[in-house]
N, C-alpha and C positions, 0 to 999 in steps of 0.2 A: 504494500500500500504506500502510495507517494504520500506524507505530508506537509503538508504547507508550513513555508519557514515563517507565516505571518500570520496573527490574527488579529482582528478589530472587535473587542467587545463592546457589544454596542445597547447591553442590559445591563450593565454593573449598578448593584442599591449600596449604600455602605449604608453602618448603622451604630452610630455614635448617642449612647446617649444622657450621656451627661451634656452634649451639646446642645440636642435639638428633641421637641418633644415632638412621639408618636404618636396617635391615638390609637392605634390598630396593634398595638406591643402586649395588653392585658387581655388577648386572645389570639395570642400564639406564642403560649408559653417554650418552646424551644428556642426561638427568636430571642424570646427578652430574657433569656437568662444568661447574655455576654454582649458583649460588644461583637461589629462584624466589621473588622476596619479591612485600611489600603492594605496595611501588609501581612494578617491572615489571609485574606484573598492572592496576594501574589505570590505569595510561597508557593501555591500551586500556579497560579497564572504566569509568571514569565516562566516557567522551565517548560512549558507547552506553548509559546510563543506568543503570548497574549503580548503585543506592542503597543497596542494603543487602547484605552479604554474610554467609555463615555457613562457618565451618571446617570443615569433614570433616578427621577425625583423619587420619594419612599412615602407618599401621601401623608407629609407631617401636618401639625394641627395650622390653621390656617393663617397663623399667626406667625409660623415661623417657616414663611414658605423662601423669604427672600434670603431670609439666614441662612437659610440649608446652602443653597446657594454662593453665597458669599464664605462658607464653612468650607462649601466642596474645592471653590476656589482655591482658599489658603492649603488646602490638601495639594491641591495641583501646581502650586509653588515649587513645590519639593522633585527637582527632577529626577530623582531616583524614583517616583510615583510616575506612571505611564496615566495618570488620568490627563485628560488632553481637552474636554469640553461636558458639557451638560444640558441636559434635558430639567426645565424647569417646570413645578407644576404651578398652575392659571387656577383660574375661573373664573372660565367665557360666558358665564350669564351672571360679570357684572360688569358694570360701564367701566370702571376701572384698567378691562384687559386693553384697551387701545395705548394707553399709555406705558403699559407693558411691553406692546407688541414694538412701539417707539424708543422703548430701550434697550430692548434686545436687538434690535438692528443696528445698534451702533456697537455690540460686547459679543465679540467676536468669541465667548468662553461660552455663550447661550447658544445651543443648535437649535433649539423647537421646544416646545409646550407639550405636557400632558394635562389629562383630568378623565379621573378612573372612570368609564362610566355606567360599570355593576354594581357600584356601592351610591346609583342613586337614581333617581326614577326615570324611566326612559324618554318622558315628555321634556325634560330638562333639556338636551339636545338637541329637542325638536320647537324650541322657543326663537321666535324671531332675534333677539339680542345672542342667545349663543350661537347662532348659524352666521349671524354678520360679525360678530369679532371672532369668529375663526375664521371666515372669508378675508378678514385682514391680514392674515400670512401668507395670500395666494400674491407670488410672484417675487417673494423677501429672501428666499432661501431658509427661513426658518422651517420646520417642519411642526406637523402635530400626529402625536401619537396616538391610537385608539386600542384604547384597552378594553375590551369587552368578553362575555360568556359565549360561547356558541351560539344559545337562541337569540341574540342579538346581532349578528350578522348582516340582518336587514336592517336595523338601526344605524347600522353602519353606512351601509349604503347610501341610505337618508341624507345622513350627513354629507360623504362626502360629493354626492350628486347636487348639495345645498352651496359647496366651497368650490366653486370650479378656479381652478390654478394654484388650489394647496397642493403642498406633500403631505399628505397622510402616510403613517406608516401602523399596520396593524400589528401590534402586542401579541405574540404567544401563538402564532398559527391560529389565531382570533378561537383560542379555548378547545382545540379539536384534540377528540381523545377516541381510542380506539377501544376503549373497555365495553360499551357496550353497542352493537351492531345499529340496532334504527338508531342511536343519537351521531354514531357516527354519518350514516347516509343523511341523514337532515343537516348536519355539519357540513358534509363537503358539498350538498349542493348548493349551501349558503354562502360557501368559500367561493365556489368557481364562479357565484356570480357578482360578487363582491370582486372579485380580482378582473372581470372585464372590465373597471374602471383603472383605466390611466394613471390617474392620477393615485396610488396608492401603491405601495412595497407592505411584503409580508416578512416578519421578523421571526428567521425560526428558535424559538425560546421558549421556554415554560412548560414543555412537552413532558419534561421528569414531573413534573408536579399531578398529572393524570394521569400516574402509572403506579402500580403496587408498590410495595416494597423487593419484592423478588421480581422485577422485572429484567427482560430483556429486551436488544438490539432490536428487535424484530418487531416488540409491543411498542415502540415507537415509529417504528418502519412506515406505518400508513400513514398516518398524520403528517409526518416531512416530507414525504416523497409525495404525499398528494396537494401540501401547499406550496412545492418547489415545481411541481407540474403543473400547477393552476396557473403560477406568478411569473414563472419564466426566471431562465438563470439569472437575467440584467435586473429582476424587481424582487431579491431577494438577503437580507441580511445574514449575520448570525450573532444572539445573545448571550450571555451565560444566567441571567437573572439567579444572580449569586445574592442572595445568601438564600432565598426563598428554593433553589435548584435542592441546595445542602442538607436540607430537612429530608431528599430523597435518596440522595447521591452526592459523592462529592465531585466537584468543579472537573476533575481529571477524568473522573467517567463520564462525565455529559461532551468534556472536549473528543474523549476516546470514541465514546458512540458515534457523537459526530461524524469522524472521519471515518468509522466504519459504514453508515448507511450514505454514505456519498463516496465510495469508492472506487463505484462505475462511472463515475463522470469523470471527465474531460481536464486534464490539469487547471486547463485556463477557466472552465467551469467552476470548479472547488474554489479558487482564486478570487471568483465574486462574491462567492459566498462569503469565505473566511475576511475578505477584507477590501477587493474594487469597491464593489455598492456603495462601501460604508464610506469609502474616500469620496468619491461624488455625492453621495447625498448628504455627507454632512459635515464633508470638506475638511478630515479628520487626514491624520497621518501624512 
């Protein structure tokens, strides 16, 4: 098996918390019982070639969204840390995000915007104010991420057929899991139609998190290889969504999996995977 001397992680949460408060910690108790910093993560990540990482915001309390931010920052100071830029999280249903979106265009450390949208009612994204200040990314280079369940797929759609000239990028294989047979066939036909839209990349990530604890290569096998088929080689990432992966696996078997269920493709293929995409969309590395 060839692999790749590079990779761009383009899900890394870190989880500091004497820093910054969680609200989502006093119900996942394996999470909040340490810290999950830069260099427990790299201990495994650079000796598998992780070069370049990107923050995904950790949905802190809303108060402390800018901090997070300016926290991740001071991490990425440290050039011995491979963090290189971040993903911060919004919300687009308050008047507030236009001035957001005006600062982040000139802090070249901000790639795009998240805001989780299973942990809140599905009309919320479908409100005149949230569909126009995410339309206001369309053409900035910033991106927005869409985090959602599988029966939200259409929801998705919604959206991004509402923001025409964003990058949306979808979170997790947009939640597809192969455990159980009809959720999966309602899954992939919500993916393949969700991925006829242009404007959106599929982020392969979060696939350990819907799998047993005695899993294998192969109970992941449908789920990437059917959003890697959907999205095409050029509209497709790859994440480690550390520390949330860790609870199933650690970091070194989700890279290992990795390059086992992609290694019929194509050198230049894997390439986009592990790290092109992530250089053009979010102008990293």
């Amino acid at each position: 098996m060839s692999v790749p001397t590079r990779l761009i992680d383009t899900h890394l949460h870190l989880v500091y918390r004497d820093s910054i408060t969680y609200p989502w910690l006093g119900s996942e108790p394996a999470l909040a019982a340490r810290d999950w910093t830069y260099e427990l993560y790299a201990a495994e990540a650079h000796p598998h070639g992780v070069a370049d990482c990107l923050h995904m915001e950790v949905d802190v309390v809303e108060k402390d969204i800018d901090r997070e931010t300016e926290f991740v920052r001071s991490l990425a100071g440290d050039p011995a840390r491979r963090i290189r830029a971040a993903i911060s999280n919004a919300r687009p249903e308050k008047s507030g995000f236009a001035e957001l979106v005006d600062r982040a265009r000139a802090d070249p450390f901000i790639r795009g915007f998240r805001r989780i949208l299973h942990v809140v009612p599905d009309d919320l994204s479908r409100t005149h104010v949230f569909r126009e200040n995410v339309g206001r990314l369309a053409d900035t280079g910033l991106t927005f991420d869409i985090c959602v369940r599988a029966d939200q797929l259409g929801l998705a759609a919604e959206l991004v057929d509402a923001c025409p000239g964003v990058s949306f990028v979808l979170d997790h294989c947009g939640g597809g899991s192969a455990s159980r047979p009809e959720l999966f066939t309602a899954w992939k036909s919500g993916l393949i139609e969700l991925a006829r839209r242009p404007g959106i990349v599929a982020k392969v990530s979060g696939v350990i998190g819907t799998v047993g604890e005695n899993w294998t290569v192969d109970d992941l096998r449908p789920v990437v290889e059917t959003t890697i088929e959907a999205f095409g080689w050029d509209r497709v990432v790859w994440g480690s969504d550390w520390p949330w992966s860790a609870q199933r696996a650690s970091l070194t078997d989700w890279i290992e999996a990795t390059h086992r269920l992609v290694e019929g493709a194509s050198e230049t293929e894997r390439e986009k995977l592990f790290h092109r995409n992530a250089t053009r969309i979010y102008g990293i590395g």
